[in-house]
C-alpha beads as a LAMMPS data file, in Angstrom:
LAMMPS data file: protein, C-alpha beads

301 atoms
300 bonds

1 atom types
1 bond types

-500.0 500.0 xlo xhi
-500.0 500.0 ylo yhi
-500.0 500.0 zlo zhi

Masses

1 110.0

Atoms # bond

1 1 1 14.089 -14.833 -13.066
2 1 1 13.452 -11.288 -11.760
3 1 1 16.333 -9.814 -10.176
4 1 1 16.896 -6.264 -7.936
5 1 1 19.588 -5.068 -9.901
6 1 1 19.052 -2.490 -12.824
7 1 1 17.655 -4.317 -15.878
8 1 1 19.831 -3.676 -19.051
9 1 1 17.348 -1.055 -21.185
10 1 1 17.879 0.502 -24.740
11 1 1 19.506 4.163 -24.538
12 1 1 15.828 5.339 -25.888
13 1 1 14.381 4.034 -22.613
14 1 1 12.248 6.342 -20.602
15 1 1 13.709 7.214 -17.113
16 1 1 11.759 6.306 -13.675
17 1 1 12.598 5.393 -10.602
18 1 1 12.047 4.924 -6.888
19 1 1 12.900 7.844 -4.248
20 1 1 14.050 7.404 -0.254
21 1 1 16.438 7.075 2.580
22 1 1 17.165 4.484 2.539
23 1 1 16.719 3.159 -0.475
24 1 1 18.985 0.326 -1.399
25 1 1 15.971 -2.606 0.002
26 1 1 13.926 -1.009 -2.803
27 1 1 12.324 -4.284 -4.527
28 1 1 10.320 -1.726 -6.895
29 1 1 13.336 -2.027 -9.884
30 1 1 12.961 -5.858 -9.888
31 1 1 8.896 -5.486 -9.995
32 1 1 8.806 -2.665 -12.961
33 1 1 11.985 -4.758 -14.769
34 1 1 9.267 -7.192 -14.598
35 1 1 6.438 -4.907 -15.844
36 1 1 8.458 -3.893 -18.455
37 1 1 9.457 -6.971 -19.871
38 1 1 6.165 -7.916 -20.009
39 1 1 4.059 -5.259 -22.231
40 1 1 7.154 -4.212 -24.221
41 1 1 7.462 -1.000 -22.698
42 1 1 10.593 0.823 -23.327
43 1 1 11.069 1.524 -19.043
44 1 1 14.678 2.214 -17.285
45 1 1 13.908 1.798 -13.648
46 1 1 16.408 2.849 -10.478
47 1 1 16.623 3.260 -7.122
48 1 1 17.522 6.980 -6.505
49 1 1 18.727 8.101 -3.054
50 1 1 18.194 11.398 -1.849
51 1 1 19.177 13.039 1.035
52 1 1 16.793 13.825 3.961
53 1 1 17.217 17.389 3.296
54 1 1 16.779 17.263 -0.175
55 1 1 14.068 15.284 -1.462
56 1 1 12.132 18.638 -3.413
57 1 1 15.687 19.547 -5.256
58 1 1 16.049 15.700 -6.448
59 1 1 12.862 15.336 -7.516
60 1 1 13.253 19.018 -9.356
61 1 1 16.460 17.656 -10.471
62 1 1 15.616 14.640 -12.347
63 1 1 12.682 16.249 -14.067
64 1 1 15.159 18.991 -15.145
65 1 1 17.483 15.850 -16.514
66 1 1 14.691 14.447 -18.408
67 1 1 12.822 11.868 -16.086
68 1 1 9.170 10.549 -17.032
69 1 1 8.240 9.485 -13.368
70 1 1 8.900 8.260 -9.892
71 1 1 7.858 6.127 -6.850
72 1 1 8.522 7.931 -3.809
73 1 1 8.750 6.076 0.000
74 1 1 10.260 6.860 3.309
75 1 1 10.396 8.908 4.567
76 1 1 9.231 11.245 1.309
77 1 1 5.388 10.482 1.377
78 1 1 4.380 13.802 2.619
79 1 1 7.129 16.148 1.088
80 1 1 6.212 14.585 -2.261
81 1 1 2.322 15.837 -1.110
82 1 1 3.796 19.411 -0.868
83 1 1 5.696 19.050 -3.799
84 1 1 3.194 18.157 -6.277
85 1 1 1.482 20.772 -8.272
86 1 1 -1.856 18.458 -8.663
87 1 1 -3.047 15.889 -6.592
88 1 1 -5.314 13.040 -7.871
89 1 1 -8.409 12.385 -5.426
90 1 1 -6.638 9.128 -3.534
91 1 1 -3.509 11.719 -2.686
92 1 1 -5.736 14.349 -1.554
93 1 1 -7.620 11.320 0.802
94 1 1 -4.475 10.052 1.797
95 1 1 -2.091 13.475 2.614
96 1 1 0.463 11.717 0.697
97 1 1 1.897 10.869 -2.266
98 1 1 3.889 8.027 -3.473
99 1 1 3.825 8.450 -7.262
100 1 1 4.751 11.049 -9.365
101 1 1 4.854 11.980 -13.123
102 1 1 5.345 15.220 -15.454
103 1 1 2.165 16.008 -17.194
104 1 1 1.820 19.705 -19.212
105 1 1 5.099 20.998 -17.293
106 1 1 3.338 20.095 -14.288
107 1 1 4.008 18.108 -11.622
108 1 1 1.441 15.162 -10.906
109 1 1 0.976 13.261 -7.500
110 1 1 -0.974 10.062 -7.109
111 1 1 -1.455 7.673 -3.807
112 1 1 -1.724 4.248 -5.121
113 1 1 -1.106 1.867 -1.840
114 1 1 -5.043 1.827 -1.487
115 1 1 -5.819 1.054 -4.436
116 1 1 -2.853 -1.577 -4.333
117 1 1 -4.701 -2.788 -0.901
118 1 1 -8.003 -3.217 -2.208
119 1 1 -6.843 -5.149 -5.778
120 1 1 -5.106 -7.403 -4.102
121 1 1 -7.554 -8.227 -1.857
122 1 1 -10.239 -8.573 -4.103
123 1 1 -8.779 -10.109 -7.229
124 1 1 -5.578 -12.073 -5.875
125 1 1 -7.562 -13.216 -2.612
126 1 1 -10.835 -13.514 -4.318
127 1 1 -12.776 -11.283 -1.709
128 1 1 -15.289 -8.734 -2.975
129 1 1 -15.613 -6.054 -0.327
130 1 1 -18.768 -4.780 -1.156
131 1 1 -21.133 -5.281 1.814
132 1 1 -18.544 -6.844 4.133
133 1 1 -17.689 -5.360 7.584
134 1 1 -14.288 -4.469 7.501
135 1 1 -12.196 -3.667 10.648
136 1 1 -8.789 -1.068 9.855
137 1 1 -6.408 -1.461 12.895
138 1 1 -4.270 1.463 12.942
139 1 1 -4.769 5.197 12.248
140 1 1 -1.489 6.548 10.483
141 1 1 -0.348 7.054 7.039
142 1 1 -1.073 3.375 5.658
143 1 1 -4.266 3.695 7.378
144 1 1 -5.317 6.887 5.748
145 1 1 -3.860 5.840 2.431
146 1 1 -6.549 2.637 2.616
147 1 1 -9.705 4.646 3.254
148 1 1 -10.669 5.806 0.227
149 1 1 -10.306 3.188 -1.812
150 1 1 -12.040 1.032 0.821
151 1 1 -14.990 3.049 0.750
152 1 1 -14.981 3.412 -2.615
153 1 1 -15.468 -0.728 -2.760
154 1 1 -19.018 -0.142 -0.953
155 1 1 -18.548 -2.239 2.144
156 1 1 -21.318 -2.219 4.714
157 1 1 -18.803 -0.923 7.661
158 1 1 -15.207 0.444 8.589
159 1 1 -14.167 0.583 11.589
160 1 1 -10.789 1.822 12.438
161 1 1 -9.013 1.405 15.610
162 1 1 -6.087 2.709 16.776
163 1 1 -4.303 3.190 20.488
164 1 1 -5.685 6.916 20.019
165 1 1 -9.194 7.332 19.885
166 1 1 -9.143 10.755 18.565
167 1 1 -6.834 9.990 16.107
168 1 1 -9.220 7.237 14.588
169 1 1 -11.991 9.314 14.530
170 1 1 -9.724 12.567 12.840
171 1 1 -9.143 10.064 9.582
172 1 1 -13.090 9.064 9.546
173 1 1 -13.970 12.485 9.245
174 1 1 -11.787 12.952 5.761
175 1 1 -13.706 9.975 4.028
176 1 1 -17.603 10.975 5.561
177 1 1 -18.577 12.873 2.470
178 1 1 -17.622 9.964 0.447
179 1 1 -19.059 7.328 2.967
180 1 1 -22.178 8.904 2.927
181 1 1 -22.465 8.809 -1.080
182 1 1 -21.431 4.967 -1.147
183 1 1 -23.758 3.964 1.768
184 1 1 -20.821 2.919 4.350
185 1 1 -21.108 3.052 7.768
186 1 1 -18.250 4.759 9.803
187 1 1 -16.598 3.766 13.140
188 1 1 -13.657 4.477 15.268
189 1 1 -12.350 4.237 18.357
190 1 1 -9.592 2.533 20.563
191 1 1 -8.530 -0.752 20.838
192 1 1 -10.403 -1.108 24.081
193 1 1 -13.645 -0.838 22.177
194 1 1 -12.848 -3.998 19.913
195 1 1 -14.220 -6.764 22.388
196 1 1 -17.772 -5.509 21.262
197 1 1 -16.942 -6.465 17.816
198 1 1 -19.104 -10.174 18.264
199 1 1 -21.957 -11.244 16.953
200 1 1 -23.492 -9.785 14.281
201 1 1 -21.270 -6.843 14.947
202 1 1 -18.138 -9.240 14.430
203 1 1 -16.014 -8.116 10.758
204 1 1 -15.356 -10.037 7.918
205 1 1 -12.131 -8.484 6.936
206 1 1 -8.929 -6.995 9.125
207 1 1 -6.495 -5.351 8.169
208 1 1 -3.170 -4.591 10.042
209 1 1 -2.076 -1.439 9.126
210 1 1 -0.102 -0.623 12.359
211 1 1 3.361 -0.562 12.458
212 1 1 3.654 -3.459 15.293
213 1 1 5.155 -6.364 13.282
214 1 1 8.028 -4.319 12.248
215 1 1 8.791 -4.464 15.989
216 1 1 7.459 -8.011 16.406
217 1 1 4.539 -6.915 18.346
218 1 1 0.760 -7.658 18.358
219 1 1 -1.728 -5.381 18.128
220 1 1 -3.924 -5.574 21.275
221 1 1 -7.175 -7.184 19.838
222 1 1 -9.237 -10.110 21.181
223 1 1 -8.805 -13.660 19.490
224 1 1 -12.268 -13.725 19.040
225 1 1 -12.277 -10.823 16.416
226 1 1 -10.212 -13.592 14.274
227 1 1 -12.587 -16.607 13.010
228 1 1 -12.306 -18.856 10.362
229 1 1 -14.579 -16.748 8.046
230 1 1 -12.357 -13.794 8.661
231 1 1 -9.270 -12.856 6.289
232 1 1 -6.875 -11.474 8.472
233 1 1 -4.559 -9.135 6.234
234 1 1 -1.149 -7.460 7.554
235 1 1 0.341 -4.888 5.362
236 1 1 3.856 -5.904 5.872
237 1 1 5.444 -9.117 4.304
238 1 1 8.896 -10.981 5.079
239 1 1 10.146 -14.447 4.070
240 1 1 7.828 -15.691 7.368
241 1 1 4.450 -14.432 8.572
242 1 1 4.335 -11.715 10.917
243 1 1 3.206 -12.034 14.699
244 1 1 -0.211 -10.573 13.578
245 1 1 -0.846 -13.380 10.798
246 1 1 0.471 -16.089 12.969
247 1 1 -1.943 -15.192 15.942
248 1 1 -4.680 -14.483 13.469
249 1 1 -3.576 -17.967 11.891
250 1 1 -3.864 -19.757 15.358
251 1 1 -7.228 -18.616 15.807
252 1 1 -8.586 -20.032 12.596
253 1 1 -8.582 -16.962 10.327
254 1 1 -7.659 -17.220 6.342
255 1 1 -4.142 -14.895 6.580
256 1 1 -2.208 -12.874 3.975
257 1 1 0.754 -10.643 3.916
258 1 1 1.475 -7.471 1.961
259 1 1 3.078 -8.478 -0.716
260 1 1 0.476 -8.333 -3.104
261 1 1 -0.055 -4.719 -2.262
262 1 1 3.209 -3.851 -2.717
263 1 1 2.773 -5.456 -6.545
264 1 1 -0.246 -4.156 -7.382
265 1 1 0.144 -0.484 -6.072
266 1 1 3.914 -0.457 -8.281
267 1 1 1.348 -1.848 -11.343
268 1 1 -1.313 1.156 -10.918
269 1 1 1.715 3.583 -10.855
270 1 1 2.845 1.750 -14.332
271 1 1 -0.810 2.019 -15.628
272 1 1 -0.277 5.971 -14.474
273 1 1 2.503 6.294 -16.436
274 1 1 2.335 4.200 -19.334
275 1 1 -0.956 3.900 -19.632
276 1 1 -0.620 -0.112 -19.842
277 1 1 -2.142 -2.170 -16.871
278 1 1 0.561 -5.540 -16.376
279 1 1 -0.455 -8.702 -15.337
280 1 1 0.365 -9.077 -11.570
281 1 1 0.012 -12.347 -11.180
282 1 1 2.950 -13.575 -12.859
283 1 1 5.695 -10.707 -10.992
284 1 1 3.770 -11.904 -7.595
285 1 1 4.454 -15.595 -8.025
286 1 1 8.053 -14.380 -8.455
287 1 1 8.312 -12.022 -5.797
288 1 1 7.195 -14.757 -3.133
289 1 1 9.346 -17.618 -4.337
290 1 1 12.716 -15.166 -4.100
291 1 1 11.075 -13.470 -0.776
292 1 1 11.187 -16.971 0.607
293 1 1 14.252 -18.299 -0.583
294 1 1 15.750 -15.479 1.011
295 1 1 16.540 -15.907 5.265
296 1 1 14.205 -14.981 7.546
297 1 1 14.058 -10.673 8.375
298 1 1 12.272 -8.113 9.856
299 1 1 8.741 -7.628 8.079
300 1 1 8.752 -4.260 5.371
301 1 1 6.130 -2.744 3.765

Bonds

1 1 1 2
2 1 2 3
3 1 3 4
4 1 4 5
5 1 5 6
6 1 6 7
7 1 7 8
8 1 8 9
9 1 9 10
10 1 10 11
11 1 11 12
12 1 12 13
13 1 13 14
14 1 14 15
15 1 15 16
16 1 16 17
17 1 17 18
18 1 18 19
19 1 19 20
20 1 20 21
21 1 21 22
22 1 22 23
23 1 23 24
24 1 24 25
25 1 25 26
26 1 26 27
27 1 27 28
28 1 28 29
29 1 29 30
30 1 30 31
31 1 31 32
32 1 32 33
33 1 33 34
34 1 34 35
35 1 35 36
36 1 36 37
37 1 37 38
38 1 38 39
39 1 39 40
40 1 40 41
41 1 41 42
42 1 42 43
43 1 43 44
44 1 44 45
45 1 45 46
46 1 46 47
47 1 47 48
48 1 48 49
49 1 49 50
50 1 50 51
51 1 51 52
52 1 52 53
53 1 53 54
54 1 54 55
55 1 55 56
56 1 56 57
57 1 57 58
58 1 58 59
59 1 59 60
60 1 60 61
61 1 61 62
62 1 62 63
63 1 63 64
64 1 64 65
65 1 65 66
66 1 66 67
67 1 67 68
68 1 68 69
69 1 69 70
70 1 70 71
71 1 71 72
72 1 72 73
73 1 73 74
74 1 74 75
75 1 75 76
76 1 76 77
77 1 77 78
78 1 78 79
79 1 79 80
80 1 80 81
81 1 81 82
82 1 82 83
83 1 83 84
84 1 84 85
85 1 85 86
86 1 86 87
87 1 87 88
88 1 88 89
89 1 89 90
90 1 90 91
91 1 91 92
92 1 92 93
93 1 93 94
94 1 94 95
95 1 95 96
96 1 96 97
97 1 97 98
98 1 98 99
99 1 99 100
100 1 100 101
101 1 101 102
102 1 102 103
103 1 103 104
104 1 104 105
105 1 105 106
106 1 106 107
107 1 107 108
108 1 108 109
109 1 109 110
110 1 110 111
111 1 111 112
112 1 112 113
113 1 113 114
114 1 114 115
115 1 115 116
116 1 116 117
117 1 117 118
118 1 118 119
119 1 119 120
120 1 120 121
121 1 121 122
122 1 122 123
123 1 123 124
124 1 124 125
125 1 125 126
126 1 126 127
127 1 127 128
128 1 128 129
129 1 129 130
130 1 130 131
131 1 131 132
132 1 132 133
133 1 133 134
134 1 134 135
135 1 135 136
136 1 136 137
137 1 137 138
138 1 138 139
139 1 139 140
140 1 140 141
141 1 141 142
142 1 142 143
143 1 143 144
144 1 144 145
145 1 145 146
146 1 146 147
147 1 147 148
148 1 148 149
149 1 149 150
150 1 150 151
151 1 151 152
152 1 152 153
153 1 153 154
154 1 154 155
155 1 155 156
156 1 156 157
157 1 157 158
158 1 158 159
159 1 159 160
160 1 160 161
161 1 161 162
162 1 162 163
163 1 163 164
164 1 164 165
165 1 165 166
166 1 166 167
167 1 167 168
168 1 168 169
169 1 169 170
170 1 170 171
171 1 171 172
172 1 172 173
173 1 173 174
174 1 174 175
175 1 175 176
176 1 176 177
177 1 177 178
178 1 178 179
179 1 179 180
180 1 180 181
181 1 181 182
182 1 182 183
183 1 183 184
184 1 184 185
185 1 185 186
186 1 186 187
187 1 187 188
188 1 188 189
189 1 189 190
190 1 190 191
191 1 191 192
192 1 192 193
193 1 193 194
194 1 194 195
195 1 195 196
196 1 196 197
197 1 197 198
198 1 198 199
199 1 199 200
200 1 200 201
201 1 201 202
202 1 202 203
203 1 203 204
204 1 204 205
205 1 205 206
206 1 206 207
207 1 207 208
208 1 208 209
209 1 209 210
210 1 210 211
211 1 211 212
212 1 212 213
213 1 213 214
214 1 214 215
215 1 215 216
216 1 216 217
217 1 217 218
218 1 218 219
219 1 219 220
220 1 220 221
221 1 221 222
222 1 222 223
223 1 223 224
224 1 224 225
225 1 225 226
226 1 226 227
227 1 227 228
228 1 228 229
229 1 229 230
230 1 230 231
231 1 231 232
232 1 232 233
233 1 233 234
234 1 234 235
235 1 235 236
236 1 236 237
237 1 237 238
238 1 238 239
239 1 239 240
240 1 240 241
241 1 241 242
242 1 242 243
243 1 243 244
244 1 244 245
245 1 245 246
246 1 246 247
247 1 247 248
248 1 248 249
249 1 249 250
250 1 250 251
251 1 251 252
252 1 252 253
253 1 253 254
254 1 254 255
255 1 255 256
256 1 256 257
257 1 257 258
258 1 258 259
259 1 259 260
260 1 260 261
261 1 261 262
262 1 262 263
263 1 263 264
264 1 264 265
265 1 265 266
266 1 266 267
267 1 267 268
268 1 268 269
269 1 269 270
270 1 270 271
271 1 271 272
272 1 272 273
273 1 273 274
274 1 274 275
275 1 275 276
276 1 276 277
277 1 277 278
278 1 278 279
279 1 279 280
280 1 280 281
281 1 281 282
282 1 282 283
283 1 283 284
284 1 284 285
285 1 285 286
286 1 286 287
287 1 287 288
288 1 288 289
289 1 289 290
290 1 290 291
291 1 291 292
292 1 292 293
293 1 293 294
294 1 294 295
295 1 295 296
296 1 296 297
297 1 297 298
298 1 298 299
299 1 299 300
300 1 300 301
């Protein structure tokens, strides 16, 4: 049974653990307690507060004390960016960081929620993304996070859309090198250019990357974007599906929350650190059944 509070761990154990404000909702203990468990890996993991003035002197702080690594989330993404002394490609794509580590007295800065994105997609949904036409609603931090990866996976198309045009078009231009050298086609635009998404322009994949089901809102896309050969994919999850995957749901699509994401970006960060890639599957299957026993909430990502 995986559980959220701090796993008992030999005095030997190597420190790590998750940054924010708040932090306390943090699942990432219970999925690395998990991790742990399961390669032998001698891994303390804890949820570390910091305040929202003082994220660069805790993270300075509990390298100084001896830490081996950390997950960093909101609202720390960016100052973590700043903070780290070298960037890995995905956190240079991305403008963000979420995981960190000490490597030749330096500090290291890696984005792994793409990455998390596209594994779970591919291997726990068992959809290859390599020549699909993939359709990225929303044009903010997840958003940019995704792209790389994405394009890395050689679909035929992205198209990102977002309430701002401009804005869609700004986070193109930081993957067009790379889209050019995979052969993917770029698009973006706003939400009123969706309805000529039909036809053999229609996608095979969308993803919700907007904020809008923390609020219980839709995204303003046409029903007909959302067939039954579509997967529909929100990045949120909650103990019930999100406004997004129950419209995309009604409409006939093949729907899945974030949840996966969330497990396999926390397994890349392991991999980072340890150098040992866990099984996923396993710490997923657990997730779910306690997400679900648990009443109904807001969606999180």
């Amino acid at each position: 049974m995986m559980s959220t509070e701090t796993t008992q761990t030999p005095a030997t154990a190597d420190r790590y653990v998750v940054v924010g404000n708040p932090i306390a909702h943090s699942r990432s203990p219970a999925i690395h307690a998990a991790f742990a468990r399961q390669t032998g890996e001698a891994v303390s993991y804890e949820r570390l507060l910091a305040p929202l003035d003082g994220f660069a002197d805790t993270v300075r702080a509990f390298f100084a004390g001896g830490g081996h690594g950390l997950n960093v989330t909101v609202p720390f993404k960016l100052e973590a960016y700043d903070l780290a002394d070298r960037l890995t490609p995905r956190a240079e794509s991305a403008g963000a960081v979420n995981t960190m580590w000490i490597e030749d007295g330096l500090i290291h800065g890696d984005n792994t929620d793409g990455i998390g994105l596209v594994r779970d997609i591919e291997i726990n949904l068992d959809t290859l993304l390599e020549g699909r036409r993939i359709l990225l609603l929303g044009a903010g931090g997840a958003a940019r996070g995704a792209m790389l990866p994405l394009v890395m996976c050689r679909p035929d198309r992205i198209v990102v859309a977002n309430r701002t045009a401009e804005r869609a078009s700004f986070i193109l231009e930081d993957v067009a090198q790379q889209a050019d050298e995979y052969g993917v086609e770029l698009w973006g635009g706003g939400f009123d250019a969706l309805a000529a998404l039909t036809g053999d322009d229609a996608c095979d994949v969308v993803i919700n990357a907007t904020s809008s089901s923390l609020q219980g809102e839709l995204p303003p896309l046409p029903a007909e974007l959302l067939g039954k050969d579509v997967l529909a994919y929100d990045m949120m999850y909650g103990a019930e599906p999100t406004v997004f995957l129950k419209f995309a749901a009604q409409s006939g699509a093949r729907t899945s929350d974030g949840l996966g994401m969330l497990v396999e970006q926390a397994a890349e960060a392991f991999y980072n650190w340890r150098g040992v890639r866990p099984a996923t599957a396993p710490v997923l299957a657990q997730l779910r059944a306690e997400l679900q026993a648990e009443p109904a909430g807001k969606p999180a990502r």
